[in-house]
C-alpha positions, 0 to 999 in steps of 0.5 A: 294225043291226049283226045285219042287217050280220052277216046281209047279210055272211053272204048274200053271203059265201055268195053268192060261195062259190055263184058260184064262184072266178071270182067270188071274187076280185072279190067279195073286195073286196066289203064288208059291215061293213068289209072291208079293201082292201090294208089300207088302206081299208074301207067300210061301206055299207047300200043306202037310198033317197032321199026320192023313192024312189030306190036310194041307197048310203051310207057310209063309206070308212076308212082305218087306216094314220096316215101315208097320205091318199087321194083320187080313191077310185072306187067301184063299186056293182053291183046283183046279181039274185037269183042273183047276176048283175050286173044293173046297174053304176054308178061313182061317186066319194068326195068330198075327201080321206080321211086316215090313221086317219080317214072320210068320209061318200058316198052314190051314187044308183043307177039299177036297184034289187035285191036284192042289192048289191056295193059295191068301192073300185075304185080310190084315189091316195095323197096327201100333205096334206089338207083338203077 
């Protein structure tokens, strides 16, 4: 599992540096095995299917820093084609409240299956407590 993780990194890391700088910024926030989000959140993710056969992401969003929470954390899957286009985008959300040192568990069903996937935390609030 963790080879293949290191091998999807791999393809995409060279698949930004194809595409070019434009591209490199947003695919910077792009995580395979955990890439760090203004150091305070990180995902790993692997695509998958339902049990009737539809794409699927599934997931953790971590964060590392022990005093902060966050929650309303949008995500934003885009399917990439074999050249690296954006082919399909979907947002979805992570339930509940992610706090310090901590992760939770998402999966976002996705409409138009690919290759390749780009998986980003687009955006997140801060938040004081906690709980579900």
């Amino acid at each position: 599992m963790r080879v293949a993780k290191i091998m999807i990194a791999g393809g995409i890391a060279g698949l930004v540096l194809a595409v070019g700088a434009a591209e490199t910024r947003a695919a910077s926030a792009s995580s395979v095995g955990g890439a760090a989000y203004d150091s305070k959140l990180s995902l790993d993710w692997q695509p998958g299917q339902t049990r009737s056969g539809k794409p699927l992401i599934t997931g953790y969003v971590n964060t590392t820093r022990g005093m902060s929470g966050y929650c309303n954390i949008r995500l934003l899957v885009e399917t990439l084609d074999a050249q690296g286009n954006v082919i399909a985008s979907y947002t979805g959300f992570v339930p509940g409240y992610v706090g310090g040192d901590d992760h939770v568990y998402f999966e976002l069903p996705i409409k138009v299956a690919g290759p390749t996937y780009r998986v980003s935390a687009d955006s997140w609030l801060k938040c004081a407590g906690g709980g579900p």
